[in-house]
C-alpha positions in Angstrom: 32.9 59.0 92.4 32.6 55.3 92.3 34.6 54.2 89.0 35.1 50.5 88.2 37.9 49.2 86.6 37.3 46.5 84.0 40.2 44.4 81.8 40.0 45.1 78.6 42.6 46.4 76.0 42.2 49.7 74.4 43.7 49.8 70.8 43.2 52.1 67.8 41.8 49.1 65.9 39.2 48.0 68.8 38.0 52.3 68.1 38.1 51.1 64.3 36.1 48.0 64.7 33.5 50.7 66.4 33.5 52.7 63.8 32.8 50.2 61.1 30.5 48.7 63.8 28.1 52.3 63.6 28.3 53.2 59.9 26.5 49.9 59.1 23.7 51.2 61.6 21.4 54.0 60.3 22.5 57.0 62.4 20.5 58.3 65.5 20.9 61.7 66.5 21.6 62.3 70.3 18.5 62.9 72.6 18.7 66.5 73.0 16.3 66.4 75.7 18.8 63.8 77.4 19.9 66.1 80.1 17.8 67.8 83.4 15.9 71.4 82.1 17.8 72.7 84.8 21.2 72.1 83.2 19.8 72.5 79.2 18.7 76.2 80.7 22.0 77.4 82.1 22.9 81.0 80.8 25.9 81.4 79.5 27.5 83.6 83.0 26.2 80.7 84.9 28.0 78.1 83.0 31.2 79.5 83.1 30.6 79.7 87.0 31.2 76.1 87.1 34.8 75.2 87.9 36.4 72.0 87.8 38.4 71.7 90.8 41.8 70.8 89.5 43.0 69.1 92.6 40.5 66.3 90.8 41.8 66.1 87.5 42.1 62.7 86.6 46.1 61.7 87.3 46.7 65.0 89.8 47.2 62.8 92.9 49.4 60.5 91.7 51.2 63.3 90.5 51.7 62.2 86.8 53.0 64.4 83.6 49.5 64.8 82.4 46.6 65.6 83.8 43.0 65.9 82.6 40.0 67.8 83.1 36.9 67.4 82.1 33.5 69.9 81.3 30.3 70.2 82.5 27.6 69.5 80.6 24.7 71.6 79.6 24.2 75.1 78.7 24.6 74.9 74.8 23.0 72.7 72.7 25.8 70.0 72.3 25.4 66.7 73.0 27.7 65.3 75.7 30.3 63.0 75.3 31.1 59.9 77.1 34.5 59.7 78.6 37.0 56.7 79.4 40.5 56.5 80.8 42.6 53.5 80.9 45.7 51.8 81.1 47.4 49.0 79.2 45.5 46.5 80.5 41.9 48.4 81.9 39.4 50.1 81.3 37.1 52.6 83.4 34.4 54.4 82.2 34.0 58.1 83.8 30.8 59.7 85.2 30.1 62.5 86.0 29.8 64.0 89.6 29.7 67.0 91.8 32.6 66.4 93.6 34.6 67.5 90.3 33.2 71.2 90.0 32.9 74.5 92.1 29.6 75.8 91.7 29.7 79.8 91.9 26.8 81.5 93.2 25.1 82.4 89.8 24.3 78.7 88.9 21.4 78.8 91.1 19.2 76.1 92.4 20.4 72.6 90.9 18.7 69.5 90.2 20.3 66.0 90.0 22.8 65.1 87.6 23.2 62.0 86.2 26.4 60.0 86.2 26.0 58.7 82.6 24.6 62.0 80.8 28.6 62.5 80.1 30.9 65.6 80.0 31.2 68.6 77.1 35.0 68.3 76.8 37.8 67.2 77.4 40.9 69.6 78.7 44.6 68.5 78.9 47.2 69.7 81.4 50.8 69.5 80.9 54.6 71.1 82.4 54.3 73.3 79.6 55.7 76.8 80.3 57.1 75.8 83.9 58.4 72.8 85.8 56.0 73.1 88.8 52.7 74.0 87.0 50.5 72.1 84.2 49.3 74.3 81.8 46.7 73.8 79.4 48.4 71.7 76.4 44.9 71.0 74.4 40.8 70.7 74.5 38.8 68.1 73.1 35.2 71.0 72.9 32.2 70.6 70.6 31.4 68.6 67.4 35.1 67.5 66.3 36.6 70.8 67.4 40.6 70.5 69.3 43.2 73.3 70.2 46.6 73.0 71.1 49.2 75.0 72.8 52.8 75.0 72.4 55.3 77.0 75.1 54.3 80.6 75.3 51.3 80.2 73.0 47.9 81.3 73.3 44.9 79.8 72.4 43.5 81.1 68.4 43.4 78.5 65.6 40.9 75.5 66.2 41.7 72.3 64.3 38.7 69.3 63.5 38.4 65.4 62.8 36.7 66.0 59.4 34.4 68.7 57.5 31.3 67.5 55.4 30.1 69.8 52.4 31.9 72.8 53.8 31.0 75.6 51.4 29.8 73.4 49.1 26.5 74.5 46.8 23.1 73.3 46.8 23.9 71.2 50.9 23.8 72.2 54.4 27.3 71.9 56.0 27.3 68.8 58.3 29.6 69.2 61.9 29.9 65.0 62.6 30.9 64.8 66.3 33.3 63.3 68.4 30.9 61.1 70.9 33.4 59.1 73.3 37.1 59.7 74.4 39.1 56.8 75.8 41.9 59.3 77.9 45.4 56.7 78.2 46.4 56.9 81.8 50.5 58.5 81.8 53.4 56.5 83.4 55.9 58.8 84.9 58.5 58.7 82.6 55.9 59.7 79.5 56.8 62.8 76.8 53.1 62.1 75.5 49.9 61.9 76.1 47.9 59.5 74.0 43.9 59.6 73.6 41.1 57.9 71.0 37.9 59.2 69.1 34.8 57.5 67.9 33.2 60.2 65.3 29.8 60.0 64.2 27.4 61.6 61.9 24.8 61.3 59.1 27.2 60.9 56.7 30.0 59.4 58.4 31.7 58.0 60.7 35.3 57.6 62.2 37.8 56.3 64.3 40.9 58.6 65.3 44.0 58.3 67.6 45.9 61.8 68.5 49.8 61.1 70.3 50.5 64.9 72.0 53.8 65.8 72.4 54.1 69.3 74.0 57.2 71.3 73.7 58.3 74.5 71.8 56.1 73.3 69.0 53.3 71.1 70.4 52.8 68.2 67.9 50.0 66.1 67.5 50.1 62.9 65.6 47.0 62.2 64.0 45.5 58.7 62.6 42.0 58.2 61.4 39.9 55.8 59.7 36.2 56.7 58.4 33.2 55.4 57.2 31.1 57.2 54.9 27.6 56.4 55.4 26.3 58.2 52.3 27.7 59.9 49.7 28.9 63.8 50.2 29.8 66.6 48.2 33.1 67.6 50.0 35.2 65.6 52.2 37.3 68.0 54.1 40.3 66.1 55.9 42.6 67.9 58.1 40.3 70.5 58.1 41.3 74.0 60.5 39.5 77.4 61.2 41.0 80.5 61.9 40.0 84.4 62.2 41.4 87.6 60.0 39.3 90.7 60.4 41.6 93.1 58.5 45.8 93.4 58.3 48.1 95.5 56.7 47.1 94.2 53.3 43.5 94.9 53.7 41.8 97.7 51.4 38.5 97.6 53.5 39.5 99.5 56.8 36.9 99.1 60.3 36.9 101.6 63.6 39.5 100.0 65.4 42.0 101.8 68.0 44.5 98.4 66.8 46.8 98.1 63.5 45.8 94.2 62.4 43.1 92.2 64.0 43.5 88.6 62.5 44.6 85.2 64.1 46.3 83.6 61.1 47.1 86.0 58.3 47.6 83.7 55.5 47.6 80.4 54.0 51.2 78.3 52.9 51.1 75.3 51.0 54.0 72.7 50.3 53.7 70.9 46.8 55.0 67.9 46.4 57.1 68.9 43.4 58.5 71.9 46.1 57.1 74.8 45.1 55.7 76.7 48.0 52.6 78.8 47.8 51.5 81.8 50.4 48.4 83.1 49.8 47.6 86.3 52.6 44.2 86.0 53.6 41.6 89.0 53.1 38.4 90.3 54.2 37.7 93.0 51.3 35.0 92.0 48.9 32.3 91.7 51.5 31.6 88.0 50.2 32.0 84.4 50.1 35.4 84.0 48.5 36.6 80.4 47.6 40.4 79.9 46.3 41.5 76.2 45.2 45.2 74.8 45.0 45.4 71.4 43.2 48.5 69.5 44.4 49.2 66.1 43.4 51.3 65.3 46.4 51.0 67.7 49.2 53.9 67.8 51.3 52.1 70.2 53.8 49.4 73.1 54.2 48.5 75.2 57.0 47.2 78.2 58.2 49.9 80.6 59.9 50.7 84.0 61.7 53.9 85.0 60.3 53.9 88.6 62.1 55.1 88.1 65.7 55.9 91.7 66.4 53.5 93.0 69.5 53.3 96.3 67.9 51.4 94.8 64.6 48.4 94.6 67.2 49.0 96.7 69.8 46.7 93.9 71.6 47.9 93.9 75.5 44.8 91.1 76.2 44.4 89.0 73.0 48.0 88.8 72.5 47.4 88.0 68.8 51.2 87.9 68.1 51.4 85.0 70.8 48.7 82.8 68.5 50.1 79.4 67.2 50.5 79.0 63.2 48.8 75.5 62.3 50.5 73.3 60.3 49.3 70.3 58.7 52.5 67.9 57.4 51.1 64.4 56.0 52.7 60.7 56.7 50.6 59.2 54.5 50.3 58.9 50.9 47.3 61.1 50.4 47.7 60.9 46.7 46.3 64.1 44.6 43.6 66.5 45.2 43.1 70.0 46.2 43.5 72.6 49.3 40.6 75.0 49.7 40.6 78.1 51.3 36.9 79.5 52.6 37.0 83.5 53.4 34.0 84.4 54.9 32.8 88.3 54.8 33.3 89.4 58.9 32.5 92.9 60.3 34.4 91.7 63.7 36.5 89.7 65.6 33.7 87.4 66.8 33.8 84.3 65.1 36.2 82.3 62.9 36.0 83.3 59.3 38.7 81.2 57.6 39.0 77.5 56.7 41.1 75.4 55.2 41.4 72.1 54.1 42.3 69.2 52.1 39.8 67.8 49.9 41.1 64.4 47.8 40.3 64.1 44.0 38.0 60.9 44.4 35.6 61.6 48.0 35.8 58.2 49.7 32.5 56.6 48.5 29.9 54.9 51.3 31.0 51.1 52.1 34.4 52.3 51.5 37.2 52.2 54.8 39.4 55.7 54.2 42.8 56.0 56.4 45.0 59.0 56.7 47.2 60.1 58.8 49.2 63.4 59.7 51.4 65.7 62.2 50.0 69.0 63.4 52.7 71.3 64.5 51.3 74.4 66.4 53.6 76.4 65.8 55.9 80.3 66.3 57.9 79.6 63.5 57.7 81.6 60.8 58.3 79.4 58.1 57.6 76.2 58.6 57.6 74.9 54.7 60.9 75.4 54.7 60.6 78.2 52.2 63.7 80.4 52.5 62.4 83.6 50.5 59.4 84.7 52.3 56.5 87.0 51.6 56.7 89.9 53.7 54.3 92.3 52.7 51.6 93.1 50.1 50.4 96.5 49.1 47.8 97.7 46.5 47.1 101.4 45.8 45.1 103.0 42.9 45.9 106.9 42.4 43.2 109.7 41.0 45.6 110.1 38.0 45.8 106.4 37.2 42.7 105.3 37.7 42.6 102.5 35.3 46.1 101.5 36.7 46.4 99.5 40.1 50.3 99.4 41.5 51.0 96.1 43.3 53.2 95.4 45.6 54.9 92.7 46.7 58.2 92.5 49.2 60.2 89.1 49.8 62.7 88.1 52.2 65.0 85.7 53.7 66.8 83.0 52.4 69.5 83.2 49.7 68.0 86.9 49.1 69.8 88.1 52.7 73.2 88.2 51.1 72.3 88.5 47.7 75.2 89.9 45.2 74.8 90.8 41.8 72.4 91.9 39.3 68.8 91.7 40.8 66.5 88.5 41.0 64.1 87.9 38.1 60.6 88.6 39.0 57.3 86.1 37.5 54.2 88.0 37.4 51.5 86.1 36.1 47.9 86.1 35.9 45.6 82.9 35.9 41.8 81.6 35.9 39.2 82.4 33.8 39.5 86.2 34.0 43.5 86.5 32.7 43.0 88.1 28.9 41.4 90.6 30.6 44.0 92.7 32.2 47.7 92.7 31.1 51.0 93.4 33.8 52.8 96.6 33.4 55.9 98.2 34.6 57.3 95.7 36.5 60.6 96.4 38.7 62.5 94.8 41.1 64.0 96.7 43.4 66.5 96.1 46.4 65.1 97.8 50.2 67.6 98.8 52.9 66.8 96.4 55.6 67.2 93.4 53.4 64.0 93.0 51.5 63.1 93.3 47.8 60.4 94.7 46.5 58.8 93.7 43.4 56.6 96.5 42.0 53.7 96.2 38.9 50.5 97.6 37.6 47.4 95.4 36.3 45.1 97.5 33.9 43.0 96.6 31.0 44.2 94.6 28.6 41.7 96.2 25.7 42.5 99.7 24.6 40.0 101.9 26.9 38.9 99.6 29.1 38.2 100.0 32.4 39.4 98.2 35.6 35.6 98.1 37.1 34.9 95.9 34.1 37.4 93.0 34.1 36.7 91.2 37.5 38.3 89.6 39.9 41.9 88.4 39.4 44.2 85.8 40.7 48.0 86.9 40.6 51.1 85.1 40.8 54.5 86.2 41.7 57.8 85.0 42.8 61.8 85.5 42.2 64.1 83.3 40.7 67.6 83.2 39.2 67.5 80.9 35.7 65.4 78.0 36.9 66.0 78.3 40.5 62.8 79.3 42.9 64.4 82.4 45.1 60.9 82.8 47.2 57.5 81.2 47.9 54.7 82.1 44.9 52.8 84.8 46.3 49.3 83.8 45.3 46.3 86.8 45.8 43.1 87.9 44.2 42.2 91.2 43.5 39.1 92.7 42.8 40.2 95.9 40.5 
């Protein structure tokens, strides 16, 4: 495979020095003509018959804690990326060849491949799940996408470098890409895994570092520093996307043998003043929804699945109670801004419909150098703010004899609420946003349930004397317990459409 070593150090701040190096140059889009026609034209069967053998994976002879694989290019439209690996003193650039992948009998005729047109992807291998096997532990696939894996995890939430005018009005979203990987070669005594990023785009571009530490709870440290090279509408940092066809919340029902279909099913923030904030993700109005959260110091945000329970899904193949939670926990001072939450109007279980992400109050201007840096934990736990009183369910319901009455409900658990004595926990219902005078909250009770949880019960309906519940819009609700001043549970945050 004929690789050459050459001395050089690899360092987060050579990548950065890259970075800065590009976004002075106007940007060139890659060559999408760059590869043979006889690797631009595979189908989509005859790509996934190319294997890479993994008795090749860059570290498997030496029999090191990490391994790496690597994929073929071609069949979609992606440009390929250039890989490196090195050590603390070398460097060595990798090229491609054919002695790295089976080729099954549907690829066909081939023509040559070049060994600078690059790879697709990276894939990482680690003793994950057993100490004689390396599972997958992450991939490095397309534009600035990665996925993680922690111990008995399956792959579902994908994670990206940065997001440029996602859902933002009037612009095209822009998907900047992650053009070269520098892989560090393991010792044998290594817990992580450590790897670089140049990004690049039209609007900007970037230098990132990513420490993976796989255990229970994967975590990936991440540090990046970008370059705008013109200005944006939304700068989307720590951005994730995730998939929630319909749950046990959902109004709008599809033809489907299974209970929930959803790979996160709802969104928890950490203020920095404590609060915490769970917002359960929908898939009802049938169309672009767009929820905002301004925090002045975020302590953490991230998009989990809090139902573990098999028989939620009744799903013996996509395993959806076995999909990681992401969460996002800063260790930098990103100072104040806003997370947004994208829902995206799905009829299946296709493609990823969710997104989140951080967007600061002032987007880093072009000329300007912006650093952040955070942990991702891909994560089983349920509660990973640190909550205590957790949302457990929500439930809506509009009867033929109340029509211009909705009932709400709302059921907490957990925390200080397991072995709670004494009069019952005072419930906030509130209403905010523009639509607020238009519906008042009704008939509010708190009530106690035998397994532990407490359910808050209310109705919304019209705050003017025969109005209707058609007319007043969509509302954004609020509710939590507390005793005097102290928080019980998480705000449940939802919108409604009446």
């Amino acid at each position: 495979m004929a690789q050459t070593w050459q001395r050089e150090d690899v360092t987060f701040e050579l990548i950065d020095a890259r970075a800065k190096e590009l976004a002075a140059k106007p940007y060139e889009a890659p060559a999408r003509d760059a590869l043979p026609e006889w690797m631009r034209n595979l189908s989509y069967d005859q790509y996934r018959d190319i294997r890479f053998i993994p008795e090749r994976a860059l570290w498997a002879a030496e029999n090191l804690p990490f391994r790496a694989m690597l994929f073929h290019p071609g069949y979609r439209d992606r440009p390929p990326v250039m890989v490196n690996e090195f050590t603390a003193t070398h460097l060595q650039r990798i090229r491609v060849s054919e002695a790295f992948f089976h080729y099954g009998p549907l690829v066909g005729p081939r023509g040559e491949l070049p060994p600078d047109a690059g790879f697709d992807g990276v894939r990482l291998h680690a003793l994950l799940n057993r100490p004689d096997y390396h599972d997958e532990l992450a991939v490095f696939q397309g534009a600035s996408y990665w996925r993680a894996l922690g111990r008995n995890q399956r792959y579902g939430i994908s994670s990206r470098g940065l997001a440029i005018d996602t859902g933002a009005d009037g612009v095209t979203e822009e998907f900047p890409v992650f053009r070269e990987f520098w892989l560090r070669k393991p010792a044998p005594e290594d817990p992580v895994t450590l790897l670089f990023a140049l990004l690049d785009g039209p609007s900007c571009t970037g230098a990132y570092g990513f420490i993976i530490q796989p255990g229970d709870d994967t975590v990936v440290t991440v540090r990046a520093a970008l370059y705008p090279r013109r200005a944006v509408k939304r700068f989307g940092i720590a951005p994730m996307s995730s998939m929630f066809w319909f749950g046990e919340n959902s109004k709008r029902r599809f033809d489907d043998f299974r209970p929930e279909v959803h790979d996160s099913d709802g969104l928890a923030i950490h203020m920095g003043n404590g609060e915490k904030i769970w917002r359960p993700l929908a898939n009802d109005s049938g169309k672009l929804e767009f929820s905002f959260f301004a925090v002045d110091q975020c302590a953490g945000f991230g998009l989990l699945q809090r139902d573990r329970r098999f028989a939620a899904y009744e799903d013996g193949e996509a395993l959806y109670h076995q999909r990681p939670s992401l969460w996002i926990e800063p260790t930098s001072d990103w100072g104040s801004g806003k997370v947004m939450l994208m829902e995206i109007p799905a009829g299946n279980e296709l493609t990823d419909n969710i997104v989140a992400l951080w967007e600061p109050a002032r987007t880093p201007q072009p000329g300007e150098r912006h650093e952040f840096s955070y942990k991702q934990h891909w994560t089983m736990t349920e509660d990973p703010a640190g909550a205590g009183g957790r949302v457990v369910a929500t439930r809506t319901g509009l009867h033929d004899w109340q029509p211009e009455q909705r009932t709400v409900i709302v059921e907490f658990a957990g925390g200080s609420l397991e072995k709670w004595q004494g009069d019952p926990p005072e419930a906030i219902v509130t209403v905010v946003g523009d639509n607020a005078t238009k519906v008042k909250i009704q008939g509010t009770a708190v009530q106690p349930l035998p397994d532990g949880r407490w359910r808050v019960a209310f109705q919304i309906a019209p705050s003017a004397a025969g109005g209707k519940l058609a007319d007043v819009g969509p509302q954004e609700l609020r509710c939590c317990l507390k005793k005097g001043d102290d928080f019980l549970t998480e705000t449940w945050a939802y919108r409604i459409t009446p």
